[in-house]
C-alpha positions as CSV (number, residue, x, y, z in Angstrom):
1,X,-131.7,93.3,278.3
2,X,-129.4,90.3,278.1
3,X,-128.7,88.3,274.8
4,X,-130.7,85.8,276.6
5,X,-133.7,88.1,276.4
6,X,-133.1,88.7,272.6
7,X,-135.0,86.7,269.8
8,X,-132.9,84.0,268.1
9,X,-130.4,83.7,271.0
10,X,-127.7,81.3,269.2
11,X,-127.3,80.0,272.6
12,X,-131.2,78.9,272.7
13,X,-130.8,77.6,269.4
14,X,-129.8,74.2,268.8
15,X,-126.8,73.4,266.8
16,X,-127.3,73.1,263.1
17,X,-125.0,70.4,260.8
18,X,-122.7,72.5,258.6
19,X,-121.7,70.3,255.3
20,X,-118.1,69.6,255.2
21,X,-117.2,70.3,252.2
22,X,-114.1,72.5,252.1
23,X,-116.2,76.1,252.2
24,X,-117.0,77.4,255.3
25,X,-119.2,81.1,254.6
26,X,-119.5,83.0,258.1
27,X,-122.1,85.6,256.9
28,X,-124.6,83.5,259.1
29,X,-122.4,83.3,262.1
30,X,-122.5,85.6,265.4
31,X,-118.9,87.5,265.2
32,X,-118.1,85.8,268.7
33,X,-119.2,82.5,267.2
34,X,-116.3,82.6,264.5
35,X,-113.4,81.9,265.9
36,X,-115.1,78.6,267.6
37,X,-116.1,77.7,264.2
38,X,-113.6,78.1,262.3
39,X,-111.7,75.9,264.2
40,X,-114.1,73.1,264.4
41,X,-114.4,73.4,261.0
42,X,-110.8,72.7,260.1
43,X,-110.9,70.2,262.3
44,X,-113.7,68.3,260.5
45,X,-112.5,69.1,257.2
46,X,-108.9,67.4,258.1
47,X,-110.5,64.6,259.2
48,X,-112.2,64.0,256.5
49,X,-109.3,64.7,254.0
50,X,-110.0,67.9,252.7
51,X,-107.0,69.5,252.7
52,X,-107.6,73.0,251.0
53,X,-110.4,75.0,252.6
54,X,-111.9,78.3,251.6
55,X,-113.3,80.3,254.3
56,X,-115.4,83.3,253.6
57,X,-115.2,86.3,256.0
58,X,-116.7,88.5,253.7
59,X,-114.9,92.6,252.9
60,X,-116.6,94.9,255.1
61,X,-113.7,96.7,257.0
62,X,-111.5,93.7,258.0
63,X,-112.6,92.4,261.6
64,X,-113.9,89.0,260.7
65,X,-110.8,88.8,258.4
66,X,-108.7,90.0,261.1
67,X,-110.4,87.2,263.7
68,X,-110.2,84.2,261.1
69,X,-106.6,85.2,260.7
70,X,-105.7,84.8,264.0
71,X,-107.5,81.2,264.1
72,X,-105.3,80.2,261.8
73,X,-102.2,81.6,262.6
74,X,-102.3,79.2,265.8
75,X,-104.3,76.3,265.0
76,X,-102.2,73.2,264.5
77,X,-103.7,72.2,261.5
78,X,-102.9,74.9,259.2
79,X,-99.6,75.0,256.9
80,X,-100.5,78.1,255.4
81,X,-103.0,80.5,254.5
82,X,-104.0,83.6,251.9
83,X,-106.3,85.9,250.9
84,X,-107.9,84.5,247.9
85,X,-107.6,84.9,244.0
86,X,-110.3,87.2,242.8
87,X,-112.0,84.7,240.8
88,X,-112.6,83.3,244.6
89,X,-113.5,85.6,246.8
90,X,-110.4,87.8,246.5
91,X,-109.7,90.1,249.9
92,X,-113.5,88.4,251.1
93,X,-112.3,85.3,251.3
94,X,-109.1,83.4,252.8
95,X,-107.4,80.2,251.1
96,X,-106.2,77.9,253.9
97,X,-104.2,74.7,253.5
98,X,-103.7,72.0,255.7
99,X,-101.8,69.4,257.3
100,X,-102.6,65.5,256.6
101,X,-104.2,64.3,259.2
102,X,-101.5,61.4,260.9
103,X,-102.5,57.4,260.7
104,X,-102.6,55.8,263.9
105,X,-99.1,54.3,263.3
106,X,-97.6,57.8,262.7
107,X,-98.1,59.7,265.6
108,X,-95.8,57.9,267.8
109,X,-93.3,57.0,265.5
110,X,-92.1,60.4,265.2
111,X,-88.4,61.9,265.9
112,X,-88.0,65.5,267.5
């Protein structure tokens, strides 16, 4: 049996709009859909100005943590990230901050 044979194949399934509101929850995400997501997400979210973004991974033994981690650790957006207070999501959840997105007149103005 492939995963195209299974029921609810999130590749048969059309996209769905996520709000962007500066919480993405992965519990409803495919593990190998994460790290796509995530990124996307931040994306959107520095578009639109949000500029602190929870993302919840969720406890269990680390691996979604461990795979959001490493999204963020690279992505160009991100100026930091930590695990979360308690009242937040503590260990099940990551705080992420990130960059302003650059005006049109910034990007080239630039010195290295």
């Amino acid at each position: 049996m492939t995963t195209g044979d299974l029921p609810g194949n999130p590749e048969e399934t059309p996209p769905v709009a996520l709000p962007i509101d500066g919480v993405l929850d992965l519990h409803t995400f495919a593990p190998r859909q994460v790290q796509a997501v995530v990124a996307d997400y931040l994306d959107a979210c520095q578009a639109a100005g949000i500029l602190e973004v929870r993302v919840v991974h969720g406890k269990g033994i680390g691996e979604q943590r461990r795979a959001v981690h490493a999204v963020l650790a690279r992505h160009p957006a991100v100026l930091r990230f930590a695990l979360a207070t308690p009242a937040f999501g503590g260990w099940g959840a990551t705080i992420v901050h990130l960059r302003a997105p650059e005006t049109k007149g910034e990007a080239g103005s630039r010195k290295e």
